[in-house]
N, C-alpha and C positions, 0 to 999 in steps of 0.2 A: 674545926671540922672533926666530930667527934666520933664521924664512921670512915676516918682516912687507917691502912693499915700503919705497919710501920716498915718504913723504906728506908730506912740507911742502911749502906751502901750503893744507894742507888746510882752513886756520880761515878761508882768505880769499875761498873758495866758497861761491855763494849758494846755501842750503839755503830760501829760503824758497818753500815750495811752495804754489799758489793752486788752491782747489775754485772751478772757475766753476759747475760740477754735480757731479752725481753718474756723469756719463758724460762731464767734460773736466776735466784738472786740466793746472798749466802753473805751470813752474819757468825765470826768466830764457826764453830763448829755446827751452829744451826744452818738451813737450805730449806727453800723454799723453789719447787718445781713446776712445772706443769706442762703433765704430759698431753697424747695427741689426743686421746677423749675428753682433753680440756678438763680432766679434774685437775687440783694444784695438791702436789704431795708436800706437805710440811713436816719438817723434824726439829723436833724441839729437845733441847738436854738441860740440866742443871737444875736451881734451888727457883723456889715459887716466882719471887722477882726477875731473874736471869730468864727465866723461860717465857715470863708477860712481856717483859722488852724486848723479847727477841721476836716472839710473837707478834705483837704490835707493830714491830718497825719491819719485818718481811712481807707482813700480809696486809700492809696500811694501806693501799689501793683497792683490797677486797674488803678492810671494813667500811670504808669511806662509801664501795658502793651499797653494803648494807644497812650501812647508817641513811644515805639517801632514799633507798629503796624504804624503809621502814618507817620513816619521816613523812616519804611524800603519800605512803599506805593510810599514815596520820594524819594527814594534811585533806584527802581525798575523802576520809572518814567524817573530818572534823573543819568542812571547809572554814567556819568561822573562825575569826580569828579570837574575839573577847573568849567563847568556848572554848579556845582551844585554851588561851591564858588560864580560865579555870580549870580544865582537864589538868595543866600541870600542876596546879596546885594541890589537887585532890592525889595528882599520881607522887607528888613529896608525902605527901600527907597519908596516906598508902603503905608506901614504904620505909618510912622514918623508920623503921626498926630493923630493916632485911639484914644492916649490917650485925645486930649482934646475932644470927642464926645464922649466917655464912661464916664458915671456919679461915681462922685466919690466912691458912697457905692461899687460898684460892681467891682473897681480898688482893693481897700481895700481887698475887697473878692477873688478876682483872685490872689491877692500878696500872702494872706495869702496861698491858695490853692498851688501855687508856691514855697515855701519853700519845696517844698515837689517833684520838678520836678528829671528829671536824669541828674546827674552831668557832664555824657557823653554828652548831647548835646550843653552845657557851648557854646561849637564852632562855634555851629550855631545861637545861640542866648541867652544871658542869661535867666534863666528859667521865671522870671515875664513878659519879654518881650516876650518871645515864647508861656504862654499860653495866652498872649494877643493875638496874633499873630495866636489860634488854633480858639480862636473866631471868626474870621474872615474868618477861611479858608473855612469853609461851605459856607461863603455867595460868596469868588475867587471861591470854588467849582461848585456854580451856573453859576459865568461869564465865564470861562473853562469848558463850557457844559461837552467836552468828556475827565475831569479830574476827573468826577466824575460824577456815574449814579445818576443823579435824576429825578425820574418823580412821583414824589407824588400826590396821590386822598383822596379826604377826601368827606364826604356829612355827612348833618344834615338832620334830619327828625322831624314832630312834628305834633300835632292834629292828623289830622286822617290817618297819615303815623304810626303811632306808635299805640301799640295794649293796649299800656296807653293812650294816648295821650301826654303824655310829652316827651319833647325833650330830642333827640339822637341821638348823633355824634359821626361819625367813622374814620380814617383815616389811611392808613399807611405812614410811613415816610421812603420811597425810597434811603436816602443816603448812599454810598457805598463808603469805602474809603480800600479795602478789608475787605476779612475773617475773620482775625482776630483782624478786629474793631468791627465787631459786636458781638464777642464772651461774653464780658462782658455787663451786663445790672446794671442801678440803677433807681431802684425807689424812687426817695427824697422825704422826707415831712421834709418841711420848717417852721420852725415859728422863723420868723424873729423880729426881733425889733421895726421893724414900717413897717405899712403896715399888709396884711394879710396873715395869714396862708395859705399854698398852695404844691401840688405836684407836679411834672417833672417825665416825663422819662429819664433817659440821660445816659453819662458813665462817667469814672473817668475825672476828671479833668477842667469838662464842667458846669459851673453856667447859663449859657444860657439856656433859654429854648426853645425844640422844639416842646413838646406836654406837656400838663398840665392843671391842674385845680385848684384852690383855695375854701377859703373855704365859699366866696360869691357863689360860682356856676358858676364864669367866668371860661370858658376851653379858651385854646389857641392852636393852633396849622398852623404850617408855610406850606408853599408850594410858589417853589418856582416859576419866574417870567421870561422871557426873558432881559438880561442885556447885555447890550453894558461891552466891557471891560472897569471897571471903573479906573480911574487913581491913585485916592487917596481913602486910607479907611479913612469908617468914621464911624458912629455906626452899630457894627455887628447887624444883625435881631434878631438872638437868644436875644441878653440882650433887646432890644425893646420887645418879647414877654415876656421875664422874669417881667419887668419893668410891664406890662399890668396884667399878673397874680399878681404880688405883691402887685400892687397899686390901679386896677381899680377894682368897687365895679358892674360897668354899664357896658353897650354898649358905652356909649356918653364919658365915662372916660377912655373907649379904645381906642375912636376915639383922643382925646385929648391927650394921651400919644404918642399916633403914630406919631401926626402931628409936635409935638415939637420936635421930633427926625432926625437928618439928615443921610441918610442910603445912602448906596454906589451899592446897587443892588436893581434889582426888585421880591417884593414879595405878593401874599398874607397873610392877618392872616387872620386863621377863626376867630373868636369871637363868643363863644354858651354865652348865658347869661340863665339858670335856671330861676331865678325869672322873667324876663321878657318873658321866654318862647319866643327866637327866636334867629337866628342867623344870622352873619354880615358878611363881605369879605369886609377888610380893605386895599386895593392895595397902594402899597406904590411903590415910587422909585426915584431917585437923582432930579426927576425934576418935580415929578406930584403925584399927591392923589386925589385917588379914596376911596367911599362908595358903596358897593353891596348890597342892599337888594331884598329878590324877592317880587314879589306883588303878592296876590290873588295866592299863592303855599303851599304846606305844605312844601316841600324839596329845600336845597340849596345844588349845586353840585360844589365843584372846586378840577380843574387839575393846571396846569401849565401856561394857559392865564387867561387876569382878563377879567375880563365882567363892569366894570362901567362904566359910559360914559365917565370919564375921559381919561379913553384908545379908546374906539371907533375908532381912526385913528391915533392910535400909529402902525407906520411900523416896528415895531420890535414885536410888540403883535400878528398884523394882521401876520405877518410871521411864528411868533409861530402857529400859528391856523394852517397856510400854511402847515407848510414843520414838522412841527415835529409829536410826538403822543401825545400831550397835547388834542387836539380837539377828538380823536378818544376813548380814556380812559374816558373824562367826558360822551361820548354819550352811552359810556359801563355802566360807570358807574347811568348815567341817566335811563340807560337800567332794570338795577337789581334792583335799587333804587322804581322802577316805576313797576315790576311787582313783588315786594314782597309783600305779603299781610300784612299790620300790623305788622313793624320790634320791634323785640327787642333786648337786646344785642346777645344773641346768632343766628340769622337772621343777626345783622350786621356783626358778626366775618364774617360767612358765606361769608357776600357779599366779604369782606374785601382780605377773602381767596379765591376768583376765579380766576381760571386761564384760564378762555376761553373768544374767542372776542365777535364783535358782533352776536346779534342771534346765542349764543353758539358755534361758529364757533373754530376749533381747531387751537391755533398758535403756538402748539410750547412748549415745555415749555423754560421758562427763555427768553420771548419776553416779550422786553419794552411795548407794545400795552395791556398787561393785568395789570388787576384792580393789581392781585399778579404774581410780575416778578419774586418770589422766591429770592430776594435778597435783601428783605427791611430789615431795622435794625430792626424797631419796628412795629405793630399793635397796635391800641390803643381803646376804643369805652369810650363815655364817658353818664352819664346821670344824668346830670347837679344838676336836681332840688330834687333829692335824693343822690348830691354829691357822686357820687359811677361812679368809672374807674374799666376797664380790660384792662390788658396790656401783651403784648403776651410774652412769651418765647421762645425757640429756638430753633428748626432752624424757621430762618425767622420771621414769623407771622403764623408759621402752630405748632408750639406748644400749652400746655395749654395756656390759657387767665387767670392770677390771676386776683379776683377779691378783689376790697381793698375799701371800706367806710371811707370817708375822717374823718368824725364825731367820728363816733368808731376811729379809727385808733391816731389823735391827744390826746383825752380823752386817751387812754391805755400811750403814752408816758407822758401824764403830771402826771401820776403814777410816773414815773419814768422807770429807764430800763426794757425794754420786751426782756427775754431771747428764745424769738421764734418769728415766723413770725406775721407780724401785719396783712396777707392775710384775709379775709373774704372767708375760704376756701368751705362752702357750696356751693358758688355761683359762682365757677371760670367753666369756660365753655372746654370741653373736648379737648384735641391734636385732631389734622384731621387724620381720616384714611389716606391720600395720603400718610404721613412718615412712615408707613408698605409695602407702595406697592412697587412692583418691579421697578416702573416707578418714582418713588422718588432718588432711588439708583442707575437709569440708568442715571438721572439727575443730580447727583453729581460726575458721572463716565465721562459724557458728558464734566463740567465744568473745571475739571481738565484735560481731552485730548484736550479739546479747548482752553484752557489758554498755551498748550505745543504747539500744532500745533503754534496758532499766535506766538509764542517766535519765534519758529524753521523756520515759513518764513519770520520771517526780519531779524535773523542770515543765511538766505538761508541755512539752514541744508537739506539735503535730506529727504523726509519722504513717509515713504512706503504708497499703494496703500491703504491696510489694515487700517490703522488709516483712509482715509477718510471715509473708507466703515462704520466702529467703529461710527464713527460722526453720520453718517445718523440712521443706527441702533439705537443708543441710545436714538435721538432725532428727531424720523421723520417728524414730521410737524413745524419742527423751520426752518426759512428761511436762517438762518447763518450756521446749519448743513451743508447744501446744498453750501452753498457759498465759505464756507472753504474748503471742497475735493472740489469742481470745481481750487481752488486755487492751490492745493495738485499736483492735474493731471495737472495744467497749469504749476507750477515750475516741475513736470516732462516731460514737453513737452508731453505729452497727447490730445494736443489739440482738438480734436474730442471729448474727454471723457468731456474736462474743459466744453465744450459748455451745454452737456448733462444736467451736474451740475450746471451751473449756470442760465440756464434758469428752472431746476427744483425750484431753490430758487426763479427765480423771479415768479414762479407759486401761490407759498408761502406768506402767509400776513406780508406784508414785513414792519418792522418797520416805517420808516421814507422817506421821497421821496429822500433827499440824499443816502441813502443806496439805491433804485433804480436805482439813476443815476450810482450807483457805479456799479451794478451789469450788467447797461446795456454796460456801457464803458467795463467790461472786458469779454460779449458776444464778442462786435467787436473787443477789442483785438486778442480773439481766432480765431474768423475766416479768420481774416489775418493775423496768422501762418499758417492756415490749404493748 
């Protein structure tokens, strides 16, 4: 096995992990918590391998359920089974290489983490090999647009955007691999063996990072790029931003990490730098790199295209602007960013949590077009130069925001075990009224009848008149309400009714100009049954 790292000493690591409860477990000087907003705080110390087994064996019931959760995503995607036999072969066949563009610490680290995977999946890939293989899948996630929702916003603010003046950045992180992927949360604090002390959002199993901050004041955080289907992996994004948190002190040491790495999709990193008080958009992708900075601004805004010159007449950028909602979220987001008075964290959660378009306009809820589609895994705000994150809990990013001080927080673990949360609980910023209202719960009532409807018209099941009406009720100003009973009534030959509904949707702020076309094609469908 010619992509295994190298692990000796591995037999001389203490594997023995202690339940103090059911919400504290603790391995030699590593703990693994979870506090009352149900995030699990994990603290990791020592050399690449020490900190994968420790890793591994704390959090093995939270990878277990995202290995399930991810499987049965696969399973649900790829009901066949012969297909799915070939998917893994295509997905070996894929990856054969990711091992030599993954630096060896973070092999070490994933192997040890892997010891710990489900024995059940052996079949699809041995377990060091598949959570290589889970790294990666975020970034196929990006290039299989519609395998996986992504449309992440993020913005930095500074000087006389902020009611400090120090810099403030916000972001959520969009990826959706279902339900219960998002269910569990870990907030890491890493003190690694070289390199700097640093924290992650993440879940079980995942040493990548996708939002974080260290304890120079470098935050990190991904969004992702328009990518051509790449052929071969090569370094996943997450271990580039991990690599950036770990190692870079600067701006110029994130640029430098970035560039020596060869990545297989396109992406932004933010990069906030505290001490230098500014923040970067580091565009990367198999064939080009770009630097963003703004000039004479206080706010830096990114979606899902890049803005450096490097792109400027990239036709897969310029398309992204085109046809998707990447252009329409940053001008939202440019929107709230620009008439807030003087953000702070609590202003940012705010922005972070809006669900309305432009000029307040209603879409809907759970449309891609908003800042919050209600289906992001995390919310994050960070404020660099007093090393202090919030990070949301669940559902979505409309639960509390914990608030956590990097400073305090490593200080209490170099005590040694902390039998309670390491939150900064003064400062955590309040759940949003919206998960009391009735239109919260119409909203989950929605997701689950529109996840049945789509099932029941590609198995052409009959479905009553009633569940379109359900649809519309629930979620009257979403443009897919409308789209799906116009569907409803068109597999019932209703076609006068389908028309009614389908141009009520295109009435609707309708996500993306392909979903346009889709809706105008199945106008004229109808009226050439009619």
């Amino acid at each position: 096995m010619q992509q295994r790292p190298d692990i000796s000493g591995i037999e001389k690591i203490d594997t023995t992990r202690i339940k103090h409860s059911e919400t504290f477990y603790s391995l030699g000087e590593n703990q693994l918590y979870q506090n009352e907003q149900g995030i699990w705080e994990l603290y990791l110390e020592g050399d690449a391998l020490e900190r994968g087994v420790a890793n591994g064996n704390l959090t093995r019931e939270l990878i277990h359920h995202q290995e399930i959760a991810f499987m049965n995503k696969l399973q649900e995607m790829v009901p066949s089974e012969n297909y799915r036999g070939f998917l893994k072969s295509v997905v070996s066949w894929f990856n054969r290489k990711m091992y030599l563009h993954v630096p060896e610490e973070y092999k070490e680290e994933i192997y040890g983490v892997s010891r710990y995977g489900l024995k059940r999946y052996e079949d699809f890939a041995p377990a060091y090999v598949r959570m290589l293989y889970f790294h990666g899948a975020h970034d196929i996630g990006h290039a299989l647009q519609d395998l996986m929702l992504v449309g992440c916003t993020s913005f930095a603010a500074w000087d006389s955007k902020t009611d400090d003046g120090e810099l403030l950045l916000g972001r959520n992180f969009d990826f959706y691999a279902g339900d219960e992927f998002g269910d569990q949360k870990i907030a890491a604090f890493v003190n690694p063996d070289s390199g700097h002390k640093f924290m992650m959002y993440t879940w079980g199993g995942m040493i990548g990072a996708v939002s974080g901050m260290n304890e120079k004041g470098i935050t990190v955080t991904i969004n992702a790029g328009k990518s051509k289907m790449p052929l071969m992996a090569k370094t996943p994004i997450s271990l580039v931003a991990r690599e950036i948190l770990q190692y870079a002190s600067n701006t110029v040491e994130a640029i430098e990490i970035a560039k020596k790495r060869e990545v297989f999709v396109s992406e932004s990193i933010m990069v906030g730098s505290g001490d230098e008080k500014k923040a970067i958009l580091i565009e990367v992708s198999p064939s080009n790199f770009g630097v963003y900075e703004v000039q004479n601004s206080d706010q830096l805004i990114c979606s899902n295209h890049f803005q450096s010159d490097a792109y400027l007449n990239d036709h897969r950028n310029l398309e992204t602007i085109e046809e998707s909602h990447s252009k329409y979220r940053f001008d939202r987001m440019q929107e709230l960013v620009s008439n807030t008075e003087k953000l702070n964290p609590k202003k940012a959660v705010a922005v972070l949590r809006n669900m309305k378009g432009i000029n307040d306009e209603d879409l809907g809820y759970g449309n891609e077009k908003a800042i919050n589609q209600l289906l992001a895994h995390h919310g994050i705000v960070f404020k660099p130069e007093e090393r202090k994150v919030w990070v949301s809990s669940n559902p979505y990013q409309m639960g509390e925001f914990v608030a956590y001080d990097l400073d305090e927080v490593f200080a209490r673990f170099e005590k040694r075990l902390v039998a309670e949360s390491v939150a900064d609980v003064e400062n955590n910023i309040p759940e949003s009224d919206f998960i009391e209202m009735k239109a919260f719960q119409n909203y989950e009532e929605f997701r689950k009848l529109e996840r049945d409807v789509k099932e029941q018209l590609i198995n052409k099941i009959s479905i009553s008149e009633e569940k379109a009406q359900s649809l519309i009720q629930l979620n009257p100003d979403f443009w897919e309400a409308w789209y799906l009973a116009g569907k409803i009534y068109y597999s019932n030959e209703d076609y006068k009714n389908a028309v009614i509904h389908f141009k009520q949707a295109k009435k609707r702020e309708v996500t993306t100009r392909p979903d346009i076309e889709m809706i105008e094609k199945m106008i004229k469908k109808s009226y050439r049954k009619l």
